[in-house]
N, C-alpha and C positions, 0 to 999 in steps of 0.2 A: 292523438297519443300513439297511432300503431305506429309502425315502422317493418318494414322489410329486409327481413333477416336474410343476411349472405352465407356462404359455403362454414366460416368460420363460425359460426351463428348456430347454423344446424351441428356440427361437428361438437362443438361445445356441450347442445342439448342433450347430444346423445352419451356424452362421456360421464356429466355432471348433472343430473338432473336432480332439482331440488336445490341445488348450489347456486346456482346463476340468479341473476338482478340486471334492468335493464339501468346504465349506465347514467340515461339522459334525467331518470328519475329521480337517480337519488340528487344529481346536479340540482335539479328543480326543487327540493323538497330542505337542502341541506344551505340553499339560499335562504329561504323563507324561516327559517328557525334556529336559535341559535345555538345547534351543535354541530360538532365532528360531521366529517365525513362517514367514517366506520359505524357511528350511532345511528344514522339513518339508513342503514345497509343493513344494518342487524334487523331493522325492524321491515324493511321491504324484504329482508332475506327468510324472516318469518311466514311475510304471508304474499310476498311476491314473488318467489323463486320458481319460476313457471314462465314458459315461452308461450301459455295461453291465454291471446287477448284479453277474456272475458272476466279468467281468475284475474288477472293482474289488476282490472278495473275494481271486483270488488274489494281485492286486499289496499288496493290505494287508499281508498274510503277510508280501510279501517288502520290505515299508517296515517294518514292526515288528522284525524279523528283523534287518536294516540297523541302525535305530536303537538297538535294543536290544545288538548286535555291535558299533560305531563310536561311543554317544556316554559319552563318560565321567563317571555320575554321586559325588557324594561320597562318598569312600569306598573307590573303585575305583581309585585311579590307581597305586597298586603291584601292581594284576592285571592292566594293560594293560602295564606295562613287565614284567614278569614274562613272561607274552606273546608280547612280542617277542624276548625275549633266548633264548624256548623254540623260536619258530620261526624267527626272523633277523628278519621284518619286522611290521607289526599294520598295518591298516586304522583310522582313527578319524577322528570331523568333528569339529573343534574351528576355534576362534580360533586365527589364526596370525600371529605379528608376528616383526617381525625389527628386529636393531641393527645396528650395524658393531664390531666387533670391532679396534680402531685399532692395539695393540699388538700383533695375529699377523696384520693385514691379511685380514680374513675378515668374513663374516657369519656370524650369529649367531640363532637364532631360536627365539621361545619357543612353547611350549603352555600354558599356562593351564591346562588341563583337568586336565593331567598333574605340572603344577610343575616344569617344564623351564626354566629358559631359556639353557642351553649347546649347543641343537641344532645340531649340524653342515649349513650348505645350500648348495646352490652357486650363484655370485654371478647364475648366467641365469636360476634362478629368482627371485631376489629382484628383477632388471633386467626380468623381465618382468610382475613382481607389486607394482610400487612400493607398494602401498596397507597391505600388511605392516609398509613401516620408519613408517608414521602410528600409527596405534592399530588396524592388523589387522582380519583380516573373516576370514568363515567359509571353510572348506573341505573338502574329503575330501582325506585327508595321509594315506600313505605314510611309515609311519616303520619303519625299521629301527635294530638293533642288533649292532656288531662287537667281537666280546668279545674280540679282539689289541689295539683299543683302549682298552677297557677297565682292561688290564692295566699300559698308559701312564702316566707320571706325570702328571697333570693331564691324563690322558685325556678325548675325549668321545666314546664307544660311543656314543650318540646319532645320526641323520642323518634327514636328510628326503628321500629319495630322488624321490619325485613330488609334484606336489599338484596339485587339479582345486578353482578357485573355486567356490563354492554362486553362480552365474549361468549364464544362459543365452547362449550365443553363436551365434546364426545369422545369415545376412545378410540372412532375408528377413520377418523376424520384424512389420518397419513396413506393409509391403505385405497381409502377411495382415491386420494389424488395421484397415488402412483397405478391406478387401475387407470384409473381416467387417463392420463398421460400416454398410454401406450396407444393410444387411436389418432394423436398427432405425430405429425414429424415435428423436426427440431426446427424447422422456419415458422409451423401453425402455432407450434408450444411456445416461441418467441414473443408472437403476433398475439396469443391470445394473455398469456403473462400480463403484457403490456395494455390491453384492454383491463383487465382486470384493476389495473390500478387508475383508472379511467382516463388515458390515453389512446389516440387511434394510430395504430401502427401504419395505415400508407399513407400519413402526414408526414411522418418521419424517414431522416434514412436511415442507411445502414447501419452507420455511424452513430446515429443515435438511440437506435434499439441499442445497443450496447452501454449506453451512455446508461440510459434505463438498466441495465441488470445490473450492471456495479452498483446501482445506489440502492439496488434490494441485498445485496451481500450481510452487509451486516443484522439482519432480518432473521438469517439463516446460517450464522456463522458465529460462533463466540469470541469475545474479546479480538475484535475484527476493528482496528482503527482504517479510519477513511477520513477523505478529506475530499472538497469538490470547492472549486473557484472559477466564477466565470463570469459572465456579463446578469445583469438584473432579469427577472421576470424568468427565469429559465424553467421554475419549479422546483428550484432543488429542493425548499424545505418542504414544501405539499405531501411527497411521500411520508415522512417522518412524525408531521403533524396530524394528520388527517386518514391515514387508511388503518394503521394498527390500534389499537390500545395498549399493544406490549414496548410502544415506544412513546418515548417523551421529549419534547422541545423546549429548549432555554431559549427562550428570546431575547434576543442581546447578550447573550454569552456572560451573563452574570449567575455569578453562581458562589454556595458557601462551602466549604469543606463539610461542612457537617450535612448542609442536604446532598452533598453529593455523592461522599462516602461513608462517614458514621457521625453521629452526634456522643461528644465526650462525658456531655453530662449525664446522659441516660441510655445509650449503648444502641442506640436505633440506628439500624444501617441506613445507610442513602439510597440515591438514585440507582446506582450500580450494580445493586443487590437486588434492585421489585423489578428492574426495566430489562428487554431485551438491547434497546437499541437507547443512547441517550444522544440526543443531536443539540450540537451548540449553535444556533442561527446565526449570523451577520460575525464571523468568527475571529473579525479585527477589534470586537469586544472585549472576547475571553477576559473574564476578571475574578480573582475570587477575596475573600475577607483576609485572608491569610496569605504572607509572605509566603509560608513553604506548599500554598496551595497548588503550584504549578507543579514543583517538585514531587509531590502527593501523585498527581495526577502524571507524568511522567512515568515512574516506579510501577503505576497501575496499567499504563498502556505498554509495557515492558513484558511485566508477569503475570497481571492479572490479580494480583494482591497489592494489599495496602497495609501498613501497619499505622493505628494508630491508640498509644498509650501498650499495653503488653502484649495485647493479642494482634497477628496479625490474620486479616480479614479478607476471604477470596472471593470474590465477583465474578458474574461472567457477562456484564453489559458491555455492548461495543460501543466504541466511542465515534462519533460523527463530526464534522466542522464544513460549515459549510458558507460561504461569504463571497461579496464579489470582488470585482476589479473594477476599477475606474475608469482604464482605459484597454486598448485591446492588448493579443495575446502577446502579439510584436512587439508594442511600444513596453510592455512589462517586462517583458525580455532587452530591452535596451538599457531602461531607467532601473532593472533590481533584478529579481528571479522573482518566479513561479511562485514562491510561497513569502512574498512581501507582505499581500494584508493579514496574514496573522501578527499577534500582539507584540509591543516590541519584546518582550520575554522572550519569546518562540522564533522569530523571525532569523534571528539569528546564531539560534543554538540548533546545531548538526545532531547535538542528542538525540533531543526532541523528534526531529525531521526524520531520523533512521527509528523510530517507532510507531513512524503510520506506513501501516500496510500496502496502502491503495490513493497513488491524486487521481481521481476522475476529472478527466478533460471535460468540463462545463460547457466552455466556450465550444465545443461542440454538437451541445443542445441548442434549437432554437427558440428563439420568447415564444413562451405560451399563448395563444392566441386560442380562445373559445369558442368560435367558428370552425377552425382550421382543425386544432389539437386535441380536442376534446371529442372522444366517442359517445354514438349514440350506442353503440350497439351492447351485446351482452358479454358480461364477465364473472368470474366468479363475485362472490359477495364476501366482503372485507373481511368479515370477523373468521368464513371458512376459512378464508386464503391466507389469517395472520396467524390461526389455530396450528395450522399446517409447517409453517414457517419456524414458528415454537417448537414446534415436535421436532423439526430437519435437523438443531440446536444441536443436539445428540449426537455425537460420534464427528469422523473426520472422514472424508472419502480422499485423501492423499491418495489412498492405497491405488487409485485408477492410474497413475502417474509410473507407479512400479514395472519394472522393464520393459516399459514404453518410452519414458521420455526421462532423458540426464541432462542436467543443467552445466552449461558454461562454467569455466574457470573462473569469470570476474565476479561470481556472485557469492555475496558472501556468506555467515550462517544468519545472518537477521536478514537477507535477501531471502533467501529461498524459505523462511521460517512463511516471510510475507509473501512472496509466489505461491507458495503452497498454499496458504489461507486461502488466497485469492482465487486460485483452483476449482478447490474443496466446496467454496460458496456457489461459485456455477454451477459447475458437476449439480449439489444439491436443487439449483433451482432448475436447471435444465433435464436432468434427470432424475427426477425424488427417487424413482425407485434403486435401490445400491445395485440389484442384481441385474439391471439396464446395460444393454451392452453400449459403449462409443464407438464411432469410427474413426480412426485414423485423421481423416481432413480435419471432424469435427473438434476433436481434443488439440488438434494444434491449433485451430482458432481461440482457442481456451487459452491455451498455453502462452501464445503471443499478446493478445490483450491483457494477461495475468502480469509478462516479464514488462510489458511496455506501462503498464499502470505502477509498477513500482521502481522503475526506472527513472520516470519520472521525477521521483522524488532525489533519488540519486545523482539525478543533472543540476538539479536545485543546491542539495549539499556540495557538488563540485564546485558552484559557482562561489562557493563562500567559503573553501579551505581546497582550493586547487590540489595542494600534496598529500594530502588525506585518501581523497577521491578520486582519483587518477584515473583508474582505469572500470569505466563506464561500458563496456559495449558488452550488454546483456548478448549471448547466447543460450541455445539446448542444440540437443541431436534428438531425431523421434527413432526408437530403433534400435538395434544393437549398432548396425552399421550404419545410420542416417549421417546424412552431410550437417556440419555445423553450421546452423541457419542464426542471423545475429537481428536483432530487434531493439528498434530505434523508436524514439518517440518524434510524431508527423511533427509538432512542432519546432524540431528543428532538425526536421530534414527536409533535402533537395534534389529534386531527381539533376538537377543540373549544378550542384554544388560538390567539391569534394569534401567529403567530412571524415571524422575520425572512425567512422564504423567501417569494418570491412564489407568488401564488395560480396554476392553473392560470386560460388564456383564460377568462372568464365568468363566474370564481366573486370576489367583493368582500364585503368585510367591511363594513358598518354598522349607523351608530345610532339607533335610532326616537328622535325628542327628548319622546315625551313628550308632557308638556302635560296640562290638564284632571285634576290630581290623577294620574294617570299616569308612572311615572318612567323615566328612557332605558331600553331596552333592547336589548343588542346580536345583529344576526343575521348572517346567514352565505348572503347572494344565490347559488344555482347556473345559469347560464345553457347550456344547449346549443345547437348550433344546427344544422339539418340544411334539406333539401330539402321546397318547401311553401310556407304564406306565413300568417299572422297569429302572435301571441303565444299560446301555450297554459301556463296554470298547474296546475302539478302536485299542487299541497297539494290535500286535500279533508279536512275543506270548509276555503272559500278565504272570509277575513274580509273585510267589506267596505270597510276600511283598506287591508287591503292588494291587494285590487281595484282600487282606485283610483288608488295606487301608480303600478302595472304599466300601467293604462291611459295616465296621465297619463307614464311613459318610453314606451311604445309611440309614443304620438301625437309624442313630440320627436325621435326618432328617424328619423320618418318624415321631420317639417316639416327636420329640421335635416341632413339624412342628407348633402346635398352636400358643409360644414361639415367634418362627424365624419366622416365613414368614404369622401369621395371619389367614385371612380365606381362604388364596390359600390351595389347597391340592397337595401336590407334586405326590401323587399314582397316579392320575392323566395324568400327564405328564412323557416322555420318556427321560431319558437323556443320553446323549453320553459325555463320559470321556474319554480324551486324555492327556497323559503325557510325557512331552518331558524333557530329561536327558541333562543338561548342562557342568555333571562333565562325569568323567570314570565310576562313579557308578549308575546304567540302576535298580536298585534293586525297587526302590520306597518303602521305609520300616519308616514307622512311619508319615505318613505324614494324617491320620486320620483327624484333624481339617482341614487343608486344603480342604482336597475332603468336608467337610459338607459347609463350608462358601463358596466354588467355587459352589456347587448347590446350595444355597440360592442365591447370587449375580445372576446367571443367570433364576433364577424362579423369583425373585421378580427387573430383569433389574437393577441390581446397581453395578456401578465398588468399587470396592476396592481402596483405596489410591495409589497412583503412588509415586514408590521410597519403596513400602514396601513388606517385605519378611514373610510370617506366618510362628511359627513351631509349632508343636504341634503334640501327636501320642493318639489319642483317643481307649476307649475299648467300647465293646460292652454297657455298662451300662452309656457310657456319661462322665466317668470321665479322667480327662487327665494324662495324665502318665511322670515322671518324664522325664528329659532330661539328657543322662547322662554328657554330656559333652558341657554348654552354652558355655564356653568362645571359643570354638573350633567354635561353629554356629556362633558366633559371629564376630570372624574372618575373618570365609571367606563370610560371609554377606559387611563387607568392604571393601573385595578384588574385591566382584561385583558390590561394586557401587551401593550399597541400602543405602536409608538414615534411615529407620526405621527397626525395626524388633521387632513383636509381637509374645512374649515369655511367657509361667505359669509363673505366680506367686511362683511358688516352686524353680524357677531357680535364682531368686533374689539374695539372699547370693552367692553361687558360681561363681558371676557375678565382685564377690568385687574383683576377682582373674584378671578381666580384665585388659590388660596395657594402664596408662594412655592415650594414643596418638592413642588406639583406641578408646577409649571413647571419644573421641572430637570427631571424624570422623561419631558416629553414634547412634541414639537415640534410646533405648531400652523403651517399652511400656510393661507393664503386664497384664494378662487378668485373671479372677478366674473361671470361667466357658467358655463352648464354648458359650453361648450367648452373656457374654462380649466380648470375643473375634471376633465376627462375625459384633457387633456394633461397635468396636473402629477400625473394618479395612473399614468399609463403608466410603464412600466420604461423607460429610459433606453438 
């Protein structure tokens, strides 16, 4: 049973002591018996929360002892009422729900474990346990049996005399975890997070630790809609079922209006109201009793209220859906969008889709494998770590955001309402404590996971009302003065594809023209630029086409520099020119305007248009030089997947040669000078 504790391990110890539970245990314990995850964490987190061997041996004893006395497997439930009627009362941990009993004015409460449901309770425990009359949560219950009752006609010998929720209640529970926090960094606090919910962080990459915090957000975030879709076995519902008690699982996305927001006949609210987190499993289910159930639930993930009959009713459960795909990410992108297995209700309606927050890229996680992914080592223990989570609920940390980072032009106010959400839950989990300082790198790692998770969703709604959605290319600036950095989601981007996102500052796409039996081919200019002073090229060995290039922008840059880029001086500054070859032809021959507009874009921070390809072959004197063959640039500018391409003015007439069917395909712009041409490719 021992195990050999690593850096993360003692570092834990030291922060949290008394909170921790070794990981492999509860794995072991919550096989063998049939509850929760978090139900067997509560009780090793009683008496095994200690990194010492000998304690943890004898608190096992008395956790197995426990579960083996209190949980009633199939089979057994006429030995625990047996039991009780032998001793008067039994101890047992089960599911406890309750009803109202209308016709004798009572409640009413079942056991499940035991196939009860005529339990005698009394009404202050149900008024202090509302989450019972919903769909019930775990407990240690206190049942006894009165056999005068019994004897009753329509007796119920039955009663619930105590119960103790499977949660933690302290009040200082938020404080220890922002003390404890300050002894990691933000890679251990990652690492240990992700244990905690009994996952091993160097099983995973980087990729997928992330995958993991998105799906803790709505844990620690109010009315926080999320969605996750991926391949089978990934985990996605395990967290939701299995660590918190403040969250609850619909299996097969069946659901009633009344359990899930209020019930009409007798004014009990739903799910919405006792739960922090409500997760829909397998979410190409989704169903409810009621036609306007969708709409109900819509309205709720909007505002967070619901109206039904006079009063309208506020919640703050976040909503979850979580389902997979049938085939991969690619071919779902071929055959529909990203958000096809939801119901046909949903699927199709953009409403809908602009009121979830956050898609978490699933297919990003890998199948769970229990060898591999599953930690032995130590993590916090369930009920501290959902205690904590509960408490985060409280307030919004936007506020970290303020005169640090301003959002892009394309996004809109339900964009940034959901960026910000998405933020706020980080920030929370990453740094509980508010008065935590960030750094700079770390909040834009924040920031760009936050715009790319809800963009997401925005590429989805595009593909299903194109003129609604247009214009997709998330942006921020970090900064007063930060460069406009734009954020794309991986799956559908290419390092060797042109797409509709603009380039970062420096980097332009063009087209060698050619010539001399030579046919276009397209490259990919990278421009840096730092402290220092002449043009240095990075390719070796470096062609002497495209020497010359680079020469011939260096020299217009210099002559024109008043012009382009103002009272910056470029001699000044150092730049480093890189060119990457996407066809067979490595030559780099005529692409002069390019290298000038690729150094201005990275001296004065400005990208270029996304979707567009420059051509142009500049001379030493600034003037541009014919093309000889547009309709050929032309071509294969469409064959790349550019939407624009900015060409001289002298190529115009030979342009008439174009066939109709690619001139739909792609908008040709003209420039008369390189300063035109350096303005009409700037972003707007």
């Amino acid at each position: 049973m021992s195990m050999t504790m690593d850096q993360l391990d003692k570092l834990g110890a030291s922060a949290f002591q008394g909170y921790l539970v070794r990981k492999d245990l509860v794995r072991k314990y919550s096989r063998q018996y049939p509850v929760p995850t978090y139900v067997v964490e509560f009780l090793l987190g009683r008496y095994c929360a200690t990194v010492d061997e000998k304690e943890i041996e004898e608190g096992l004893q008395i956790v197995e002892r426990q579960l083996k006395d209190r949980t009633v497997r199939t089979g057994e439930e006429e030995l625990f009422k047996a039991r009780a009627r032998e001793k008067g009362s039994v101890k047992l941990i089960d599911i406890i729900k309750a009803k109202l009993d209308a016709k004798n004015d009572c409640f009413l409460a079942e056991l499940p474990s035991l196939a009860l449901r005529d339990v005698r309770i009394a009404d202050n425990l149900v008024h202090d346990n509302e989450r019972m009359l919903t769909d019930g949560f775990y407990a240690e219950v206190t049942l006894s049996y009165d056999a005068a009752i019994a004897q009753e006609q329509n007796g119920r010998p039955f009663a619930i005399d105590a119960l103790r929720p499977i949660q933690l209640s302290k009040p200082d529970v938020l404080e220890t975890l922002q003390e404890g926090r300050r002894k990691f960094s933000l890679v251990e606090w990652m690492d240990f997070l992700i244990r905690s919910i009994g996952l091993e962080p160097a099983a995973l990459s980087e990729r997928a630790k992330w995958v993991s915090l998105l799906r803790m957000i709505p844990f620690v975030e109010r009315n926080f809609n999320l969605v996750e879709l991926g391949p089978r076995g990934t985990g996605k519902s395990h967290l939701y079922q299995q660590i918190s008690p403040y969250s609850h699982l619909i299996s097969g996305g069946k659901a009633t209006v009344a359990k899930m927001f209020v019930n009409n006949a007798n004014g009990q609210r739903g799910l919405v109201c006792h739960y922090d987190v409500v997760c829909f499993d397998e979410v190409s289910g989704i169903s409810f009793d009621q036609k306007d159930g969708v709409n109900i639930m819509k309205g709720y993930m909007a505002s967070g209220e619901f109206s039904r009959g006079k009063e309208s009713i506020r919640a703050f459960g976040s909503l979850v859906m979580v389902g997979n795909f049938e085939v991969d990410v690619e071919q779902q992108q071929r055959i529909g969008h990203l958000l096809s297995p939801l119901p046909p209700e949903m699927r199709g309606d953009t409403a809908f889709m602009d009121r979830l927050h956050c898609y978490v890229p699933g297919w990003d996680f890998p199948k769970v494998s229990a060898r591999e992914h599953l930690t032995d080592h130590f993590g916090l223990v369930s009920d501290f770590l959902s205690e904590c989570w509960d408490r985060l609920r409280m307030g919004s940390r936007v506020s970290a955001l303020q005169g640090r980072v301003n959002w892009g032009g394309a996004l809109s106010g339900r964009d940034i309402e959901a960026v910000n959400k998405t933020v706020s839950g980080l920030i929370k989990l990453l740094y509980p404590d508010p008065a935590a300082a960030i750094a700079d790198a770390e909040l834009e790692i924040i920031v760009r996971l936050a715009l790319e998770s809800r963009r997401r969703v925005k590429e989805q709604q595009k593909r299903i009302v194109r003129t609604e959605f247009r214009n997709t290319h998330f942006s921020y600036h970090l900064g007063v003065e930060g460069v406009e950095q734009f954020v794309s989601t991986p799956e559908l981007h290419s390092e060797n594809r042109i797409e509709s996102d603009p380039l970062p500052p420096g980097q332009v796409w063009t087209i060698s023209p050619g010539g001399n039996g030579a046919a276009p081919a397209l490259y990919r200019l990278e421009v840096t630029v730092g402290p220092g002073s002449g043009v240095k090229i990075l390719n070796a060995p470096v062609s002497p086409a495209f020497r010359e290039s680079v020469r011939y922008g260096e020299q217009n840059i210099y002559t024109r520099a008043k012009e382009l880029l103002g009272d910056r001086d470029p001699r000044a500054h150092e730049f480093s020119v890189q060119l990457r070859a996407m066809d067979a032809d490595t030559s780099g021959h005529g692409i002069g305007l390019s290298v000038l507009v690729a150094l201005c874009g990275s001296l004065i921070e400005r990208s270029v248009k996304g979707g567009l390809i420059i051509v142009g072959a500049l001379n030493l004197g600034g003037s541009v030089e014919m093309i000889p063959n547009p309709v050929a640039v032309a071509e294969l500018a469409v064959e790349k997947g550019a939407a624009t391409v900015l060409m001289p003015i002298a190529a115009r007439r030979q342009l008439f040669d174009l066939p109709d069917e690619l001139a739909t395909k792609v908008s040709i712009e003209f420039y008369s000078d390189p300063k035109d041409a350096f303005l009409k490719g700037l972003v707007e």
